[in-house]
Structures are given as structure tokens and as C-alpha cells.
PQR file of N, CA, C, O and H, with PARSE charges and radii, in Angstrom:
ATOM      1  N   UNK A   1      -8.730   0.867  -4.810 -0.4000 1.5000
ATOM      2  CA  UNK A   1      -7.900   0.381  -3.725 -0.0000 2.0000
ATOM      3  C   UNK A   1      -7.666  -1.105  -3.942  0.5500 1.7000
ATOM      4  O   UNK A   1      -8.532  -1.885  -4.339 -0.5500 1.4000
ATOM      5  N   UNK A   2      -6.059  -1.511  -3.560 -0.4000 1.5000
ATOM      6  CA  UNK A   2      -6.127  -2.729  -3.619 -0.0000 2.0000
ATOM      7  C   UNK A   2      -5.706  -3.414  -2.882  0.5500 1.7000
ATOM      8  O   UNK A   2      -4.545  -3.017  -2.977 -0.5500 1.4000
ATOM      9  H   UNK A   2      -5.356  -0.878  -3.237  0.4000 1.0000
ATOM     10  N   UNK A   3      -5.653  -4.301  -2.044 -0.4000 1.5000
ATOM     11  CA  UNK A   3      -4.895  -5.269  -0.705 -0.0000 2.0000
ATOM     12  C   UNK A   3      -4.945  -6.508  -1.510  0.5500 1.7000
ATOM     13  O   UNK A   3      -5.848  -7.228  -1.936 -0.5500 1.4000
ATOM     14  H   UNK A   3      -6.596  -4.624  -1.966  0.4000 1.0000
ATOM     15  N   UNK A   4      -2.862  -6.494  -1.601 -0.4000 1.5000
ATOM     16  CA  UNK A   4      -2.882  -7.943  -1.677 -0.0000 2.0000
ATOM     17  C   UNK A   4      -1.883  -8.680  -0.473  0.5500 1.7000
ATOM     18  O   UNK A   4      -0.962  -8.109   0.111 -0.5500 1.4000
ATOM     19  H   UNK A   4      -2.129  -5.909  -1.255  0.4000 1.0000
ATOM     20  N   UNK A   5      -2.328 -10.120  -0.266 -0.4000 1.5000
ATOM     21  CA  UNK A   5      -2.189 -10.442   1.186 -0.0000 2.0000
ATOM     22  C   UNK A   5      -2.187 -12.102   0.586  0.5500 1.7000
ATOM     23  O   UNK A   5      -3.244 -12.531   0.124 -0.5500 1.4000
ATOM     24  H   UNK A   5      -3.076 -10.584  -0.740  0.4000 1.0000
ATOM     25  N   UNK A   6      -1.269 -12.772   0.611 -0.4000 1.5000
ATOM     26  CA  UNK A   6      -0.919 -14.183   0.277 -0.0000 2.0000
ATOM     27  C   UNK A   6      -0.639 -15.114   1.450  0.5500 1.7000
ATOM     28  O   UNK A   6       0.331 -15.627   2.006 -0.5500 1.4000
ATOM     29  H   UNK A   6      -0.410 -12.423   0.987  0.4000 1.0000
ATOM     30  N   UNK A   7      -2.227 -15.071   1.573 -0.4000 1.5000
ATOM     31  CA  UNK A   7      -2.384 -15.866   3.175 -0.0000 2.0000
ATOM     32  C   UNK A   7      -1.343 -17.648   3.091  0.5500 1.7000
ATOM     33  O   UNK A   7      -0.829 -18.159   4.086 -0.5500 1.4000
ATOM     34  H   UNK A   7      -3.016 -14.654   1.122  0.4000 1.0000
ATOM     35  N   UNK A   8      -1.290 -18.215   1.745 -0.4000 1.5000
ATOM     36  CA  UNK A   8      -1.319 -19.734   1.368 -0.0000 2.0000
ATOM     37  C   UNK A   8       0.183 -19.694   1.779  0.5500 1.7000
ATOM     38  O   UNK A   8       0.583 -20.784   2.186 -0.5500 1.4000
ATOM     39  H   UNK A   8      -1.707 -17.800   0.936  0.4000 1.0000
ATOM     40  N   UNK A   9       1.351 -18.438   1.766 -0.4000 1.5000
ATOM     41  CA  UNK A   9       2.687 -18.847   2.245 -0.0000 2.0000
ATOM     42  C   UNK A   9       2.558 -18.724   3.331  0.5500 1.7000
ATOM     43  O   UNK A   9       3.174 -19.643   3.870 -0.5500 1.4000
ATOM     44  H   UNK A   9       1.026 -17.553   1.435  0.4000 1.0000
ATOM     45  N   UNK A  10       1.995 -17.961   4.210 -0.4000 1.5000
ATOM     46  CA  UNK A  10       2.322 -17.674   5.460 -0.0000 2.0000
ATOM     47  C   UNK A  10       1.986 -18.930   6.232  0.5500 1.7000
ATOM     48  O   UNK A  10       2.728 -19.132   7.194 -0.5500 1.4000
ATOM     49  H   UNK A  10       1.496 -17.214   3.772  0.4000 1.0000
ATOM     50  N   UNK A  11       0.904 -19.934   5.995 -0.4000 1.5000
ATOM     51  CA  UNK A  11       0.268 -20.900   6.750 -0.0000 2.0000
ATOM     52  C   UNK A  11       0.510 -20.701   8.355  0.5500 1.7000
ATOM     53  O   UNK A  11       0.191 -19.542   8.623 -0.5500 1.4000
ATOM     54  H   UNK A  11       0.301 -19.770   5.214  0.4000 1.0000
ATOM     55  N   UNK A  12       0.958 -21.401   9.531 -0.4000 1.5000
ATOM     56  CA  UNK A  12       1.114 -20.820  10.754 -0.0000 2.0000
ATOM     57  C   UNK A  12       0.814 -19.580  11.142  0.5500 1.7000
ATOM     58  O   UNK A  12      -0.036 -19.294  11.985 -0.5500 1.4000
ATOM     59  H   UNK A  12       1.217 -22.342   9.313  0.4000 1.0000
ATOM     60  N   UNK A  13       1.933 -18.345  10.159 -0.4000 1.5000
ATOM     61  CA  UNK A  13       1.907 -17.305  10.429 -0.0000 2.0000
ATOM     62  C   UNK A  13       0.526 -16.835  10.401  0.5500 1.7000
ATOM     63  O   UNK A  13       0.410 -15.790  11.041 -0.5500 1.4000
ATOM     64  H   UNK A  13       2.624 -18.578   9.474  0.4000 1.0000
ATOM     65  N   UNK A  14      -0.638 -17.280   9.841 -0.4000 1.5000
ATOM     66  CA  UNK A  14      -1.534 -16.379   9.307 -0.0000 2.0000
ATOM     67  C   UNK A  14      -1.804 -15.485  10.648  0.5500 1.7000
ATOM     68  O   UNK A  14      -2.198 -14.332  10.471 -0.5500 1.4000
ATOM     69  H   UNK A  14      -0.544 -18.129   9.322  0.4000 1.0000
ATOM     70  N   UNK A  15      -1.671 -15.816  11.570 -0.4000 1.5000
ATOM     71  CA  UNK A  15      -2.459 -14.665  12.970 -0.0000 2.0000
ATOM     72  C   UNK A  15      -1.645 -13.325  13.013  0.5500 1.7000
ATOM     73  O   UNK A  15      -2.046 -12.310  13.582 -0.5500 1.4000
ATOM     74  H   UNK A  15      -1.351 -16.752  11.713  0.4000 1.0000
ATOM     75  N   UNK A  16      -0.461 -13.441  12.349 -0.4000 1.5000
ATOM     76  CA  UNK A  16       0.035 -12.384  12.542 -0.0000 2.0000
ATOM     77  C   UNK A  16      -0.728 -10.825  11.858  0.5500 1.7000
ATOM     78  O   UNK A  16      -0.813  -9.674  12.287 -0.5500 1.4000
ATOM     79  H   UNK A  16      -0.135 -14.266  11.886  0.4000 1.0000
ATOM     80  N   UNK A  17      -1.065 -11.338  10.936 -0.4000 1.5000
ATOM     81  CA  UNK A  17      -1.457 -10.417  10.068 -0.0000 2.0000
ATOM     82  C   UNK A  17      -0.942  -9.758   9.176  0.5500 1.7000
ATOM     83  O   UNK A  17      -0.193 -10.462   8.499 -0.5500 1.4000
ATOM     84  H   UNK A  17      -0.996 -12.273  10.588  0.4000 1.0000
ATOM     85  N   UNK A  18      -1.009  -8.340   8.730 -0.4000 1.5000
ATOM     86  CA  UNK A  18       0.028  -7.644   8.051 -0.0000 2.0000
ATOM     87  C   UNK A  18       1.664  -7.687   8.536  0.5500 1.7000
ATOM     88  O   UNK A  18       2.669  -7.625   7.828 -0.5500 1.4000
ATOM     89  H   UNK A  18      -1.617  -7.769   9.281  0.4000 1.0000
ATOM     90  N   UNK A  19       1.540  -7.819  10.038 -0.4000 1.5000
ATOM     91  CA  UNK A  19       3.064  -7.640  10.123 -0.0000 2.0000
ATOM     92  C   UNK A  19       3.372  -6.413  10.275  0.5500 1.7000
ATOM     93  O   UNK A  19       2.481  -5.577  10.429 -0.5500 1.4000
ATOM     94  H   UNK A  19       0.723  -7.870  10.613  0.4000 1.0000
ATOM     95  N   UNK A  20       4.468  -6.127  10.263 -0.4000 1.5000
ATOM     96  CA  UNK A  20       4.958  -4.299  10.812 -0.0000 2.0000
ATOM     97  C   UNK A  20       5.420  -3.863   9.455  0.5500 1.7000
ATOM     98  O   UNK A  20       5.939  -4.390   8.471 -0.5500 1.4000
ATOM     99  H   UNK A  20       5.192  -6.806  10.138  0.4000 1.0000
ATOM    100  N   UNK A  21       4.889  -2.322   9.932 -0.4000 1.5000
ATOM    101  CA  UNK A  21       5.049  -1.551   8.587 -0.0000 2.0000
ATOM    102  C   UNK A  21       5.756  -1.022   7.597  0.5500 1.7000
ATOM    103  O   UNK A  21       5.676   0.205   7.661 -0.5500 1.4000
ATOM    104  H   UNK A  21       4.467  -1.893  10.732  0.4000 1.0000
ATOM    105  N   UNK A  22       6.495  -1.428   6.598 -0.4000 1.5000
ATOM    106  CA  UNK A  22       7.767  -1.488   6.170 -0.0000 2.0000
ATOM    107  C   UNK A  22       8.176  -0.616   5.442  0.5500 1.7000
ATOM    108  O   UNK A  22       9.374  -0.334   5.476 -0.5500 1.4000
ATOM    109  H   UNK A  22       6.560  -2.425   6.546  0.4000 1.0000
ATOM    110  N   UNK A  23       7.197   0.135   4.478 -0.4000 1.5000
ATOM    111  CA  UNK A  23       7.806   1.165   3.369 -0.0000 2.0000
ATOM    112  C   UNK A  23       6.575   2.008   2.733  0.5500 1.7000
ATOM    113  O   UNK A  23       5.628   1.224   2.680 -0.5500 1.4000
ATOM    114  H   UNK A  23       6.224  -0.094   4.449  0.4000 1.0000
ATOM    115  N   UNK A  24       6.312   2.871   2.389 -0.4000 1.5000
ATOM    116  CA  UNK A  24       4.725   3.930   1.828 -0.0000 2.0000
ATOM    117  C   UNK A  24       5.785   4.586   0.820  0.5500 1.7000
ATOM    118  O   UNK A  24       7.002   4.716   0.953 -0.5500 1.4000
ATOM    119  H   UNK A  24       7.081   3.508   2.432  0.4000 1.0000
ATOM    120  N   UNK A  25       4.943   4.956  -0.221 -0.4000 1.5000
ATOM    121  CA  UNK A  25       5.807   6.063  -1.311 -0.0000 2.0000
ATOM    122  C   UNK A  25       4.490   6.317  -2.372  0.5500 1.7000
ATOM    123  O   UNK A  25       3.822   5.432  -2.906 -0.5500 1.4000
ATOM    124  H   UNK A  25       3.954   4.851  -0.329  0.4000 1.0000
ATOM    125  N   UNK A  26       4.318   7.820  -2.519 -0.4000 1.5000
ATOM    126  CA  UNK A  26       3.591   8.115  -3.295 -0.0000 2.0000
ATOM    127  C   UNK A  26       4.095   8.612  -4.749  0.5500 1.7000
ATOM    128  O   UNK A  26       4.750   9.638  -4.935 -0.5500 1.4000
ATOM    129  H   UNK A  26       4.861   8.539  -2.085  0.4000 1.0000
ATOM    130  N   UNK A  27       3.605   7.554  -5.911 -0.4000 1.5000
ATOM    131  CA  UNK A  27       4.137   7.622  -7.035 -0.0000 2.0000
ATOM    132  C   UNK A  27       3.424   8.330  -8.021  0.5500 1.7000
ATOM    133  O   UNK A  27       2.404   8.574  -7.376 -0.5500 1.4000
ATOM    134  H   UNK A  27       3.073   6.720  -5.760  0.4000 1.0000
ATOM    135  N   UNK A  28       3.207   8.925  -9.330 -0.4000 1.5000
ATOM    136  CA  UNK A  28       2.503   9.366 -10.659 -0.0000 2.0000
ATOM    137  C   UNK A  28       2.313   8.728 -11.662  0.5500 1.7000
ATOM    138  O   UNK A  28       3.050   8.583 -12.637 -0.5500 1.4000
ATOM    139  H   UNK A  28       4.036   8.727  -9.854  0.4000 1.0000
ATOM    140  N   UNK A  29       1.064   8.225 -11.405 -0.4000 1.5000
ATOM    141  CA  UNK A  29       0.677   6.838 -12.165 -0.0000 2.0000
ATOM    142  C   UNK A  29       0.778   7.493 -13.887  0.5500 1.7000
ATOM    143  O   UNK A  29       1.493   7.115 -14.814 -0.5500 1.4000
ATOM    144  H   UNK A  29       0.465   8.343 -10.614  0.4000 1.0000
ATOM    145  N   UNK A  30      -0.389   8.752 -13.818 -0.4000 1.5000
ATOM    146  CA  UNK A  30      -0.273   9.433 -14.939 -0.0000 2.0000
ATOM    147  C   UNK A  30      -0.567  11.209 -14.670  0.5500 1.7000
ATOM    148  O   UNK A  30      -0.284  11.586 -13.533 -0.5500 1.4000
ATOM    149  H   UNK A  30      -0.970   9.059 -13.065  0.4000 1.0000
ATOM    150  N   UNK A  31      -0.911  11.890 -15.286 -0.4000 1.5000
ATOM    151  CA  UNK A  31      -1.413  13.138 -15.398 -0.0000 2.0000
ATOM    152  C   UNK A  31      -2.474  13.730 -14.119  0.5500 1.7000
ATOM    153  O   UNK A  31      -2.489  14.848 -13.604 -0.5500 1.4000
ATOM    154  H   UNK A  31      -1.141  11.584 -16.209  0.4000 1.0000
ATOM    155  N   UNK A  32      -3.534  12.251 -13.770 -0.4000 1.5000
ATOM    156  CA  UNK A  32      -4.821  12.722 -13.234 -0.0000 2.0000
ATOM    157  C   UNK A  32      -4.561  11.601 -11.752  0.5500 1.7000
ATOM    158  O   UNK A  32      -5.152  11.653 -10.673 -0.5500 1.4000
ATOM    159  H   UNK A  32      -3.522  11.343 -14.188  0.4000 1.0000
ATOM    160  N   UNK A  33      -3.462  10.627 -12.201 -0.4000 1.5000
ATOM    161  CA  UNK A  33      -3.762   9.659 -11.092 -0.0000 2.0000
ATOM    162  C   UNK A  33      -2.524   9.809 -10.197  0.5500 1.7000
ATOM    163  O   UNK A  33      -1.422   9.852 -10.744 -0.5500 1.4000
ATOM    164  H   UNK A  33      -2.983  10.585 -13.078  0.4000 1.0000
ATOM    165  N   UNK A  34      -2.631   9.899  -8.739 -0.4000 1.5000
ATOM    166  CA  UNK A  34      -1.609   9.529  -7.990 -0.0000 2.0000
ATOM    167  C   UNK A  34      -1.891   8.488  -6.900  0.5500 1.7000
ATOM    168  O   UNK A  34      -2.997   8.458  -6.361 -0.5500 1.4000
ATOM    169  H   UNK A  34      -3.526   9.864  -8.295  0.4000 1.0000
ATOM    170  N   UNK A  35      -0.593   7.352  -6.452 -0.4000 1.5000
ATOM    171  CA  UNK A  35      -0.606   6.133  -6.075 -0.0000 2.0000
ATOM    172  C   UNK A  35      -0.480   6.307  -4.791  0.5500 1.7000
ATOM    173  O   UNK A  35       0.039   7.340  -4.369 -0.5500 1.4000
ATOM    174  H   UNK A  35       0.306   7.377  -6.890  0.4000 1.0000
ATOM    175  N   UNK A  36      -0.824   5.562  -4.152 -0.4000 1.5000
ATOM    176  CA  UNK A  36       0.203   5.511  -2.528 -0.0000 2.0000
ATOM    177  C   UNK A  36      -0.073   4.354  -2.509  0.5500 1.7000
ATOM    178  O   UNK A  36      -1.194   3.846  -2.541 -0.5500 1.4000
ATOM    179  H   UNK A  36      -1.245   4.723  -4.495  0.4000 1.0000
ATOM    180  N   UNK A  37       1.739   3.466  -2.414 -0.4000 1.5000
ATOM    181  CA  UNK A  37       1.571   2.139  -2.089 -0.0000 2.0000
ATOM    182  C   UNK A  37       2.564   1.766  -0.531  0.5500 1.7000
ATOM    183  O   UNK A  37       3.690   2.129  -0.194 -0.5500 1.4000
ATOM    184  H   UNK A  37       2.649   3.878  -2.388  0.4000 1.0000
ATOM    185  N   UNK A  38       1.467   0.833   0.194 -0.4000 1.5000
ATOM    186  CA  UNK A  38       2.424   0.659   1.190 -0.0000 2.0000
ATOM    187  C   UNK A  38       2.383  -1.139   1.614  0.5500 1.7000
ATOM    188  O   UNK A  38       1.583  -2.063   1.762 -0.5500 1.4000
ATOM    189  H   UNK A  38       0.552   0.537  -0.080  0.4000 1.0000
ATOM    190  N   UNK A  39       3.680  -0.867   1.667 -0.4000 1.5000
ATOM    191  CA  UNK A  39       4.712  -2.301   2.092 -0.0000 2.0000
ATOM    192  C   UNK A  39       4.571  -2.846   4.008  0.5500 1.7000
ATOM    193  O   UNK A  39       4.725  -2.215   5.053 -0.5500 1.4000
ATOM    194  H   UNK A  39       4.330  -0.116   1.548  0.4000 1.0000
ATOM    195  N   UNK A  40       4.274  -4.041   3.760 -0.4000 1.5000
ATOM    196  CA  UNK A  40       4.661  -4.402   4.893 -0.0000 2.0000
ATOM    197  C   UNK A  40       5.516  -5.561   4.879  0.5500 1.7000
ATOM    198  O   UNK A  40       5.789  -6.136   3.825 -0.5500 1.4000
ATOM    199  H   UNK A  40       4.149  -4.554   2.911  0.4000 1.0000
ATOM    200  N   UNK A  41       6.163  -6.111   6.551 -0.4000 1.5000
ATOM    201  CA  UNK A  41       7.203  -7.058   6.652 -0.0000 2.0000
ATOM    202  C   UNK A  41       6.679  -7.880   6.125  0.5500 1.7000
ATOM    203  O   UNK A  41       7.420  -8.331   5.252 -0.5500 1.4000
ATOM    204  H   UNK A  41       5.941  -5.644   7.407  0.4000 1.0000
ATOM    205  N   UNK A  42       5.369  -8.568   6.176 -0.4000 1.5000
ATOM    206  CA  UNK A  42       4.777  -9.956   5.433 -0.0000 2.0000
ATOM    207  C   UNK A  42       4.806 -10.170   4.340  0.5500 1.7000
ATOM    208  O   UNK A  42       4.832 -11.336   3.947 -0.5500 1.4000
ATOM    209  H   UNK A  42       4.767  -8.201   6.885  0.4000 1.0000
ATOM    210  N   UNK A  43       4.813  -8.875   3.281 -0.4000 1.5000
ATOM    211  CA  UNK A  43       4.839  -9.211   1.968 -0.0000 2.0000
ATOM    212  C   UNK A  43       3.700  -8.927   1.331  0.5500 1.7000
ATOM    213  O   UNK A  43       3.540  -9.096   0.122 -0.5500 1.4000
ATOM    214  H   UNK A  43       4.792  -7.927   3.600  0.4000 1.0000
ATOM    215  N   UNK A  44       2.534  -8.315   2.405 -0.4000 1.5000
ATOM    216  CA  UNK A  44       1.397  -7.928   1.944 -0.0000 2.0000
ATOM    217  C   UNK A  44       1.579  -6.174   1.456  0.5500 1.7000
ATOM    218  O   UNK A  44       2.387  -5.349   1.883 -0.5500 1.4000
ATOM    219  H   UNK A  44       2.664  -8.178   3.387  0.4000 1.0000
ATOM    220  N   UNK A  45       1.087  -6.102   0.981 -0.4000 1.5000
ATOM    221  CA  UNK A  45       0.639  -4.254   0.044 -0.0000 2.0000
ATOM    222  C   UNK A  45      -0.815  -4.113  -0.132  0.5500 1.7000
ATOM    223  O   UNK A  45      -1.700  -4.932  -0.377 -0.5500 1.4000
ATOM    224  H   UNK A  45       0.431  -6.772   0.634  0.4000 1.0000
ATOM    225  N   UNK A  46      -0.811  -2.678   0.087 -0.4000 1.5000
ATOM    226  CA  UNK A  46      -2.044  -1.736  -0.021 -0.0000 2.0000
ATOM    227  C   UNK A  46      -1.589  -0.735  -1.090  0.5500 1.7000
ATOM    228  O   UNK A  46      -0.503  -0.194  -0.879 -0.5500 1.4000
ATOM    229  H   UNK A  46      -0.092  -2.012   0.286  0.4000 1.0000
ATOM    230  N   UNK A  47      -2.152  -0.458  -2.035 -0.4000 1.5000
ATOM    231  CA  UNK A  47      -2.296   0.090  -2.807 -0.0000 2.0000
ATOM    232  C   UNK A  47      -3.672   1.201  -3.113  0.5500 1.7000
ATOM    233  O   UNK A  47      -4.788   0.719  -2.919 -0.5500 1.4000
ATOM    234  H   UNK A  47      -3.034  -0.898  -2.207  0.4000 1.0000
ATOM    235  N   UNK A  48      -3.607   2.316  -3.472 -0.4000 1.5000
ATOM    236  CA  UNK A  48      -4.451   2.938  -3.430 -0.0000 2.0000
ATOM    237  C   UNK A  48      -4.036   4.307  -4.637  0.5500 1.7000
ATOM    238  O   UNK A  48      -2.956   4.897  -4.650 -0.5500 1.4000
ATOM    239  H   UNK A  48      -2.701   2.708  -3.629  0.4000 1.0000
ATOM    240  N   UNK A  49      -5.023   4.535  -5.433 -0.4000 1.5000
ATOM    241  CA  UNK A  49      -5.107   5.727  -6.436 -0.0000 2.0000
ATOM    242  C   UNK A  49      -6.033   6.849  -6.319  0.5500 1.7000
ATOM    243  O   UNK A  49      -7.245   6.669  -6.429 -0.5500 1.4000
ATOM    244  H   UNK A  49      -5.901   4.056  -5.423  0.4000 1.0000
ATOM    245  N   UNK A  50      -5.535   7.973  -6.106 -0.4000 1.5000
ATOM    246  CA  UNK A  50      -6.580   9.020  -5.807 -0.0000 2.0000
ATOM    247  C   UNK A  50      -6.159   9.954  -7.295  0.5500 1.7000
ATOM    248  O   UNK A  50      -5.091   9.989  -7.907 -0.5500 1.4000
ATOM    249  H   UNK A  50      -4.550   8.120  -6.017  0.4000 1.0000
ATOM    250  N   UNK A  51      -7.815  10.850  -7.634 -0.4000 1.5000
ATOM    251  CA  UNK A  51      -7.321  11.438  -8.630 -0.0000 2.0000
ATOM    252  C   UNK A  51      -6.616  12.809  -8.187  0.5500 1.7000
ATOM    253  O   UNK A  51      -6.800  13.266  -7.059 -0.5500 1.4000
ATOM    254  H   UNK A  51      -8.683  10.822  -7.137  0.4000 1.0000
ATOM    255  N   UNK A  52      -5.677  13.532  -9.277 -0.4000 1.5000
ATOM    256  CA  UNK A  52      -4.851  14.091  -8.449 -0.0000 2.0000
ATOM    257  C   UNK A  52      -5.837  15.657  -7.533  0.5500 1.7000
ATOM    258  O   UNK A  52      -5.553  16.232  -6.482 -0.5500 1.4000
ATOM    259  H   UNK A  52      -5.528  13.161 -10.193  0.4000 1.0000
ATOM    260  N   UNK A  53      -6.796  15.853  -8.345 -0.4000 1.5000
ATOM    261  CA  UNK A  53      -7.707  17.227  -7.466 -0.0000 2.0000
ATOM    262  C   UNK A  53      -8.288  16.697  -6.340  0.5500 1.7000
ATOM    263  O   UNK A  53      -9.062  17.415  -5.707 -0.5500 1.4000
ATOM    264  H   UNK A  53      -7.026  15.386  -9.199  0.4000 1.0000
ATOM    265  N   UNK A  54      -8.030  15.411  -5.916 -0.4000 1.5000
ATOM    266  CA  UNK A  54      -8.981  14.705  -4.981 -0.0000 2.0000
ATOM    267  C   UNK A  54      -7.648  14.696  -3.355  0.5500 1.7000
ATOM    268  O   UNK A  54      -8.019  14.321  -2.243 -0.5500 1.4000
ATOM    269  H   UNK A  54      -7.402  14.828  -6.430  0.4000 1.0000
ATOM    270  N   UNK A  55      -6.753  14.997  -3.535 -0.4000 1.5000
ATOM    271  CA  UNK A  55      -5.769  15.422  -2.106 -0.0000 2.0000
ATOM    272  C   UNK A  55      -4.469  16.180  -2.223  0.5500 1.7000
ATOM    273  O   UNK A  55      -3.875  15.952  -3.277 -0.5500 1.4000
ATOM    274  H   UNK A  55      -6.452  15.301  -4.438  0.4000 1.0000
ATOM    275  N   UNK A  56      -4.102  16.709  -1.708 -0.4000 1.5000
ATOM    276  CA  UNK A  56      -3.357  17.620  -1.372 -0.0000 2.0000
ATOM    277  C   UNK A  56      -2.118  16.904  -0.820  0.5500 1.7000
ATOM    278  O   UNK A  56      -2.315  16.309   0.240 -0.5500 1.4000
ATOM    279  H   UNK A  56      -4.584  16.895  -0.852  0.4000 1.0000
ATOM    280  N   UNK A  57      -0.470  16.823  -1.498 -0.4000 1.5000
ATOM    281  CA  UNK A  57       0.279  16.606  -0.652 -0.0000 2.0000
ATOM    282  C   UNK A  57       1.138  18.084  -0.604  0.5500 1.7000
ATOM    283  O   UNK A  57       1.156  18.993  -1.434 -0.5500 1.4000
ATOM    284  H   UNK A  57      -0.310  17.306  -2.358  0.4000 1.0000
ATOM    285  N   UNK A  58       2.058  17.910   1.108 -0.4000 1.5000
ATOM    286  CA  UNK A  58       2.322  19.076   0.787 -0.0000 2.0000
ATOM    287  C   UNK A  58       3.980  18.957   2.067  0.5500 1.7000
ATOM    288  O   UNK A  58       3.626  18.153   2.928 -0.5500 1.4000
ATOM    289  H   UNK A  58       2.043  17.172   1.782  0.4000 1.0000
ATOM    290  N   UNK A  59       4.774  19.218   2.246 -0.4000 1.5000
ATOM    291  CA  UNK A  59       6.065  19.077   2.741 -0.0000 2.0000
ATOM    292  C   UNK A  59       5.788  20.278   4.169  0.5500 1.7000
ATOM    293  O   UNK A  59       5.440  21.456   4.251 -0.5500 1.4000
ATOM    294  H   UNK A  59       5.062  19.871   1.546  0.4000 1.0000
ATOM    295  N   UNK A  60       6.229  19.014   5.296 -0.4000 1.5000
ATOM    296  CA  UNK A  60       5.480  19.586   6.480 -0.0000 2.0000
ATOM    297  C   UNK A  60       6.655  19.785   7.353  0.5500 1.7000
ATOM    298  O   UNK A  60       6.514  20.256   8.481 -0.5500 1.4000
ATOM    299  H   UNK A  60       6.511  18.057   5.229  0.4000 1.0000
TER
END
């Protein structure tokens, strides 16, 4: 998992926090790995890799 979050532009802003939630998309890193990265208004991202036997997506 990864959070990146570039507190040094925001200065003032920092209380806001992440900010509102802007965009998620789960990508195929390779064979075994799948991504889910998600966007927010601030410019911060969460990133995260699960292997692929480790969750289930499925069209609901």
C-alpha cells in the first residue's frame, strides 16, 4: 500500500486533508498483481496491490 500526500504545496490548506474523492480504477499490474488506485481533489493518491487470488471483483 501506498499514500502519497504532498503536505509542502498545500501549506494553509494542510487541515483540509485528502479533500473530496475524485477518481478509483482498478488496473493489471501483471499476471498475479491487481492495483486499485484512488485520486483525490488535493492531489493526494492511495494506491494499493492485492494478489490476484487474494479478492474477487465482480459487476454488481
Amino acid at each position: 500500500m501506498k499514500i502519497d500526500f504532498e503536505t509542502e504545496e498545500l501549506q494553509g490548506d494542510y487541515q483540509r486533508g485528502f479533500d473530496d474523492f475524485g477518481y478509483q480504477e482498478f488496473l493489471e499490474v501483471d499476471e498475479n498483481t491487481i492495483s486499485h488506485e484512488i485520486l483525490f481533489a488535493s492531489g493526494a493518491q492511495v494506491l494499493i496491490h492485492f494478489q490476484r487470488h487474494s479478492i474477487r471483483i465482480s459487476q454488481i
